[in-house]
N, C-alpha and C positions, 0 to 999 in steps of 0.2 A: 424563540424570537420570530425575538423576531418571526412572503406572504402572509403566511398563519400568522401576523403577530405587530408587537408593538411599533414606537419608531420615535425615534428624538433626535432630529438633523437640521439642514440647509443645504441642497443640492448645489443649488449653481456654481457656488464658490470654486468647488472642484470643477465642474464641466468646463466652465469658462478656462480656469487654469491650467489643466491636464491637455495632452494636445497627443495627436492619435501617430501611429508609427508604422510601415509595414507587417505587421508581426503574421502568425501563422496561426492557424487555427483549423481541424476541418479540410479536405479536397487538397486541394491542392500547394495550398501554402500553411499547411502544417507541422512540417521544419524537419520534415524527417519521421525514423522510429527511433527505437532503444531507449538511452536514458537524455536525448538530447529531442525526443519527439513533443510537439506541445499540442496541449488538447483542445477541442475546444466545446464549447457547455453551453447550454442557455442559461439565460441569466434575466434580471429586470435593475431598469437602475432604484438606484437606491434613492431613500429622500431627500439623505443630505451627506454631507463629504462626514471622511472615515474616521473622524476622533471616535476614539474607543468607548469615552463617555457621556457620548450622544449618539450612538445606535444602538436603535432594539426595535429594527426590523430586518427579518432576512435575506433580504438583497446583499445589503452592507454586513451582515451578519458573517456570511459565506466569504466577503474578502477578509475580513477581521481574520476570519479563522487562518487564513493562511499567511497574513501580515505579522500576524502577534501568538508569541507565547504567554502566560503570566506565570505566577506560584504553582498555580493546579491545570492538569488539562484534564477532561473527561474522556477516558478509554472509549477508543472508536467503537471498541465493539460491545462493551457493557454499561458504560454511560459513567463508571466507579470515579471521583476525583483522587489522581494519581499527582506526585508532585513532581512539577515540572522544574522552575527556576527557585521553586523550595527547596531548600535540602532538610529543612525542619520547621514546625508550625509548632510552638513549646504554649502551653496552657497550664496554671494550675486550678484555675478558678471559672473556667470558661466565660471570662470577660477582660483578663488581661493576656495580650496573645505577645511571641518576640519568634519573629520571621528571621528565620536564616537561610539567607540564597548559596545558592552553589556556583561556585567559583568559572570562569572562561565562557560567561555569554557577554555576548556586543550587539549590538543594533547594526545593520546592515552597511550602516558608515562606519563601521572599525569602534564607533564608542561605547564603554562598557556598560552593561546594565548593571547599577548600584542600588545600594536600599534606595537615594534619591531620586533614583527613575521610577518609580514607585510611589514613594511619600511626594513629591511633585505633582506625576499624574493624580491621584488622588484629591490633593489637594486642589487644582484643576477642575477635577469633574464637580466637586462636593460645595465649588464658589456658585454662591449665585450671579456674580457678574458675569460668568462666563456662562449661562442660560442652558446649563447640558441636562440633555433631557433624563440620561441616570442616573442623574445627580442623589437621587433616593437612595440606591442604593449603599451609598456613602454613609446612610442616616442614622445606620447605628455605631459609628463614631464619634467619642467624644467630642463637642463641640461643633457639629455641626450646625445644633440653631444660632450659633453666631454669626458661621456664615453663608448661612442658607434660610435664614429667619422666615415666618409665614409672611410675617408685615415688614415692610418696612427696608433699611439696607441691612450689609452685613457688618457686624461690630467686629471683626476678625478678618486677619488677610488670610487663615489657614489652620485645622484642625489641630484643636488640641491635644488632642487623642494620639496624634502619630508623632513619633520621635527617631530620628536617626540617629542611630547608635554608634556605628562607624559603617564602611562601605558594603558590607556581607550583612548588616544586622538592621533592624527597625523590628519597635514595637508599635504595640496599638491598644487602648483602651477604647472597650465600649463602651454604653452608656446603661447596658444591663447584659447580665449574661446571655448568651446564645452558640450554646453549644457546638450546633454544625456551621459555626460562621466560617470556617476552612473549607468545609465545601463549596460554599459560594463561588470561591477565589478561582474558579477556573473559569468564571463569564469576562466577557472582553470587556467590560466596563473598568476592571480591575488590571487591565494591562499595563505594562511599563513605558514610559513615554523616553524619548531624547531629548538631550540639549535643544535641537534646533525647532522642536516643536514649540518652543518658548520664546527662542529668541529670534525666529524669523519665521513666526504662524504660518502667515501666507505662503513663503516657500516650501513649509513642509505638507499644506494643503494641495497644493499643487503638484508634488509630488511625496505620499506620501512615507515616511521614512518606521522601521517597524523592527522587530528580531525574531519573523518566522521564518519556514522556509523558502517564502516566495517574496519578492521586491514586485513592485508596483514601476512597470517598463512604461504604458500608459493609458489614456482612460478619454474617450468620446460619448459626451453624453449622448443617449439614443442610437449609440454605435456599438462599444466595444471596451469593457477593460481589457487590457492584458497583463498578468500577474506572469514572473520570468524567476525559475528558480534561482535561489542563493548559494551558489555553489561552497560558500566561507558557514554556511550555517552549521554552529556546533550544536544541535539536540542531536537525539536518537534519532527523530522522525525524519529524515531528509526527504525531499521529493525524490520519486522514482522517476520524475520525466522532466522534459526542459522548462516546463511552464504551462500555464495555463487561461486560455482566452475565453474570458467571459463574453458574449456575444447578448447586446439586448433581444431583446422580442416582444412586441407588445401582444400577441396569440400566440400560444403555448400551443396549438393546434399547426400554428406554419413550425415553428421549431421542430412538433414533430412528422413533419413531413420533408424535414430540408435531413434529417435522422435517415428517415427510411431511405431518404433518395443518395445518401452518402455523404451529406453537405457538412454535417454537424454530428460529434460524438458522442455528445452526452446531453439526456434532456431527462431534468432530476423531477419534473413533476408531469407524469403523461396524463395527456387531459382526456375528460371523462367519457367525450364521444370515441376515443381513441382504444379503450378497455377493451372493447368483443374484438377488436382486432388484435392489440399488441403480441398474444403469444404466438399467433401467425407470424405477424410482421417478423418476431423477433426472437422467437425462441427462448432458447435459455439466457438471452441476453437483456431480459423482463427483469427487474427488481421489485416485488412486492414485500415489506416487513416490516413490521408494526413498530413505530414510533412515540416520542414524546410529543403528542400534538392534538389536541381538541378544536373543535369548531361549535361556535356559541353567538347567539344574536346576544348585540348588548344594546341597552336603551340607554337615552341619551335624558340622564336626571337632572339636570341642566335645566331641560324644557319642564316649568310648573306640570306640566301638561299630561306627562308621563311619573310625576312623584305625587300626583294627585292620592287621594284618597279612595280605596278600591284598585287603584291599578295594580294592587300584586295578583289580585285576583283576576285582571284582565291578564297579566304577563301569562300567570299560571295557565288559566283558559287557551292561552296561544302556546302555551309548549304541550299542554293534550291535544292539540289539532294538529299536531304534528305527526304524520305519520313515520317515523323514522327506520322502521325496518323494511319499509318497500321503498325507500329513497334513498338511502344506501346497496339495497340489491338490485335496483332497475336502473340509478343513476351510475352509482359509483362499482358497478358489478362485484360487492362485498370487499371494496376495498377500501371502507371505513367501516366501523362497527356501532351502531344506536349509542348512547352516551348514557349514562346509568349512574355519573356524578362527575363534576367537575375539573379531575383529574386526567392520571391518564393510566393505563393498564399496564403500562411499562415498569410504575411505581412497585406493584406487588400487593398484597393487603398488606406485608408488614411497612409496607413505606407509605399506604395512606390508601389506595384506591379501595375501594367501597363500591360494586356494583350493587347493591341497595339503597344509596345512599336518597337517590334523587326518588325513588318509590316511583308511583301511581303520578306524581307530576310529571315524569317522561315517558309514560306510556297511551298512546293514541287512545283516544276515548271521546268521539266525535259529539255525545249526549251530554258528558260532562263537559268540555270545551263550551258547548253553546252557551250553558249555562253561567259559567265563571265568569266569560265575557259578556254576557248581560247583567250579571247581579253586579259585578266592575263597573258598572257606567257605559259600558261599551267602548270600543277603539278610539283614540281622542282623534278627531278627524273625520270618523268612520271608515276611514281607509289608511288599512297599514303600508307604507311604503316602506322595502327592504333595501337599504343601500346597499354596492359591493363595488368594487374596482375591475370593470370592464377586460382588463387588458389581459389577465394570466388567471390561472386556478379553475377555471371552468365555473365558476361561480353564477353564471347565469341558469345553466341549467341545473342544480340542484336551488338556487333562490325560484326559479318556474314552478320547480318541484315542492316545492316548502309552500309557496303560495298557493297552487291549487289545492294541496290536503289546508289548506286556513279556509280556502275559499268552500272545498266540499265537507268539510266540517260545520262552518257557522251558517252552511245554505245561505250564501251570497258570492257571488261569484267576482264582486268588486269588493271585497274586504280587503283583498290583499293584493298587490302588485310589486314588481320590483323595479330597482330607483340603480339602473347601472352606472358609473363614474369613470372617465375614461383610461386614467392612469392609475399605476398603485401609488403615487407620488402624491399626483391630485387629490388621489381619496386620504391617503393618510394627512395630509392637509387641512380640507375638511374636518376629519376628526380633532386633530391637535388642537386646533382654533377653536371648538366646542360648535361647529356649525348644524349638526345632525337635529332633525325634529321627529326623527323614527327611528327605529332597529338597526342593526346595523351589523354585519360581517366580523367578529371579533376573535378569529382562531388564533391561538397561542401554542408558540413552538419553546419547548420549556427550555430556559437558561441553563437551568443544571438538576439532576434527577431527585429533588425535594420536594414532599408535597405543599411547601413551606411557598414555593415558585408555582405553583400554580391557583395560588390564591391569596398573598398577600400584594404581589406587584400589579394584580386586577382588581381586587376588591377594596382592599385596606383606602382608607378616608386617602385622599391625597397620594395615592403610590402612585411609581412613576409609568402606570400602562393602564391605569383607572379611568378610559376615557370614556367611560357615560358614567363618572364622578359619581358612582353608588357610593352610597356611606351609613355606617351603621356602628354605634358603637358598642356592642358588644358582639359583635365580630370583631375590632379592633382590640376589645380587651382582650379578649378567646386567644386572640393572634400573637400578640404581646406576651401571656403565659405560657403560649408556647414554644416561643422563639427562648426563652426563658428558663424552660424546662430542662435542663442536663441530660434525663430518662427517656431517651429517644423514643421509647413505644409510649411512654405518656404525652411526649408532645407530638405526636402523631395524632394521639386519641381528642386531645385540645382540639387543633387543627380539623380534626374531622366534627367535632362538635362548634368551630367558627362556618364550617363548611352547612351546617345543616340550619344558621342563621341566613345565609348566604339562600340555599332553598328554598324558606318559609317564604323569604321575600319575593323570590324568583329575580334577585340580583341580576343576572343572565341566564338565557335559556341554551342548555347546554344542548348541542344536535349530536355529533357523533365524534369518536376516535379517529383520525386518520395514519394509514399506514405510510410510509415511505415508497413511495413509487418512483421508477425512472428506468431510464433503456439507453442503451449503449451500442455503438457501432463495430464492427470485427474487428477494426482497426486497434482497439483497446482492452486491455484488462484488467484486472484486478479492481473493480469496481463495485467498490459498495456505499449502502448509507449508513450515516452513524445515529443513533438514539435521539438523535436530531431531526432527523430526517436532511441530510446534508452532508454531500459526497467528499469521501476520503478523497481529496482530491491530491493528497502528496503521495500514494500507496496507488494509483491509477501508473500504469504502465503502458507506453506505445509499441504496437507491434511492427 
């Protein structure tokens, strides 16, 4: 997800409702140490307020995680879907599935979670009245084009597909088999909702109500969440520490300098001017580790302009003018790796990643660039403008870096420029509403460790993180047989032959891997990232 990644919300709703409190964080009002100590973290606000199935960016991603449990959680430290409020996922045909929850979980207001907090939320995200931007996700449930139709309204209040059985059970029919659909089930789009999210929306927008281990105390836009552990919370995972304060920032460059100076504990993404110093700064208190997360320019197919005729060959021409292995070593001091296909390195070969995949299209080759992008028609504009979100990720200087290797490749030193945007809000914005008339910053932090996620929720016609609306249908089909497939290395091999449709066309131009980076204060321990790239933050301990 979600920086890196998609996003399907409405901010203000919350800002305006949520209202700020003393809470601790950092210096001096950090509430103590032990298990009562509370942390505090940079953060960015999110797009839009926290329904489960309308975020899929990582702002709102990182509260999810600690608001909600659902069926599956993915192991902090190997990414594996374990089952959390499943006690069983029964399949005989991998397209008729019967969920059995396990017994003594509640939602933070004493109410139980039932198959109906579930088959509800669902039914919730999968309406198209209710405009939720994951709603796709839902899509391989029967009956969703009734109520989620292309055209038109919906003929249905609620998925056919899903049935409650009694309070511990619900099933679910697809609409074709897909084998690892139980993997899925540990992304938040798929979490369990309360009562009062239905019957008094606004109150539970306002303060949001959940059954992780942290409760939401409160939330200042441009200020400050504060997340306050649940002491009633029954999983395994309980927070190690009293809570924890997300603190906005719009420079990930001042976060980490309010870090060195003591102010602040946790800053999950060090930015890139920051690298030749961090292991000084910090020692062994430096997190570098390879994540689920790629960085990819996408084009906005929308504009006639870029789905023109020849432009795969101009896309192509701009991903060999890309010089990718001196802008990862001189930007990001090798703490991304050149990108060699679509995915991401975490998967394995037997889960899909193919460092062949992308060939001689992701390899700098300044003679053949010129030429793709002239036999192409040339850049529609004649000047590429790179969008990105001004405020966090260092993104200006690897988009400088991106543009001079375009500009000393195609010998014009105005081919390329970048187009910065001031928030991550604003920019994701922008996208949603289809505004973009060039490239654009589209790094994806994968939902769950399937190469399944990392190429149908971005390519597939209409999926819900498709925003420069590529489309191709036989990738679609490819994707579809796969999803299909029971023979998990056969639908692997589909999926990498949807992947190399995706290529031909130069879909998005895939730049590089990034690893999980972030730095932490003495004050703190136990401190890691998860496959996420997204801080254990129940398992952080105050000292």
């Amino acid at each position: 997800m979600r920086g890196a990644r998609h996003t399907k919300w409405a901010t203000c709703a919350v800002a305006v409702a949520l209202t700020a409190t003393a809470c601790g964080g950092g210096g001096d009002d950090s509430g103590g140490g032990g298990a009562s100590g509370v942390v505090s973290s940079s953060w960015g606000d999110p797009q839009n307020p926290l329904e489960p199935s309308n975020t899929n960016e990582v702002q709102g991603g990182k509260v999810l995680d600690m608001l909600f449990r659902g069926l599956k959680r993915y192991d902090p430290k190997t990414g594996e879907a374990k089952n959390m409020l499943a006690e069983k996922i029964d399949t005989k045909d991998s397209q008729n599935f019967t969920v059995t929850l396990k017994d003594g979980w509640t939602f933070s207001n004493g109410e139980k979670v039932t198959a109906t907090s579930f088959v509800d939320a669902w039914n919730y995200g999968a309406h198209l009245k209710n405009n939720q931007k994951n709603a796709y996700f839902f899509g391989y449930i029967e009956g969703y084009d009734k109520v989620h139709p292309e055209k038109g309204k919906a003929s249905a209040g609620a998925l056919s597909g899903l049935k409650v059985k009694d309070p511990r059970t619900f099933t679910v029919k697809l609409t074709q088999k897909f084998s690892t659909w139980p993997e899925t089930l540990g992304y938040a789009a798929f979490a369990p909702l309360p009562k009062v999210f239905f019957d008094d929306h606004d109150a539970w927008l306002s303060k949001p109500v959940g059954n992780g281990p942290y409760t939401v105390d409160s939330y200042t836009k441009g200020s400050k969440m504060s997340m306050r552990k649940w002491e009633d919370y029954p999983g395994s995972d309980k927070a190690k520490n009293g809570g924890v304060d997300l603190k906005v920032y719009t420079d990930n460059n001042t976060a980490y300098t309010d870090l060195t100076a003591g102010n602040l504990d946790l800053v999950d993404d060090v930015p890139a001017s920051q690298l030749k110093n961090v292991k000084a700064d910090l020692g062994d208190r430096y997190i570098n580790t390879p994540a689920g997360i790629i960085q990819t320019l996408a084009f906005p197919f929308y504009d006639k302009k870029w789905d023109a005729a020849g432009m795969d060959k101009v896309r192509t021409g701009l991903s060999k003018a890309i010089n990718r292995e001196q802008i990862t070593d001189t930007i990001f001091a090798k703490t991304r790796t050149p990108a060699k296909d679509w995915t991401s390195p975490v998967l394995g070969s037997d889960g899909g990643f193919d460092d062949g995949l992308c060939g001689d299209a992701c390899v700098y080759d300044a003679a053949a660039a010129k030429k793709l992008v002239a036999d192409g028609g040339g850049i529609p504009g004649g000047t590429l403008k790179i969008s990105y979100n001004a405020d966090t990720g260092s993104h200006k200087e690897w988009v400088d870096a991106v543009c001079n290797s375009i500009n000393n490749a195609l010998g014009n030193d105005k081919a390329c420029a970048g187009n910065p945007i001031g928030t991550f809000a604003d920019y994701r914005n922008q996208i949603t509403q289809s505004k973009m008339t060039g490239p654009f910053r589209a790094g994806w932090q994968m939902d769950y460790p399937l190469i399944q996620n990392f190429l149908q929720p971005l390519y597939y016609t209409d999926a819900s993180s498709n925003d420069g609306k590529w489309t191709n249908d036989e990738f679609d089909k490819l994707v579809d047989r796969a999803n299909a497939e029971s023979d998990v290395g056969k639908a692997v091999g589909l999926f990498q032959q949807a992947e190399k449709v995706l290529r031909d066309e130069m879909g998005a131009i895939p730049l590089w891997y990034q690893n999980g980076s972030a730095g932490y204060s003495d004050r703190v321990s136990n401190v890691a990232l998860n496959p996420f790239s997204v801080p254990v933050y129940s398992e952080i301990t105050v000292n």
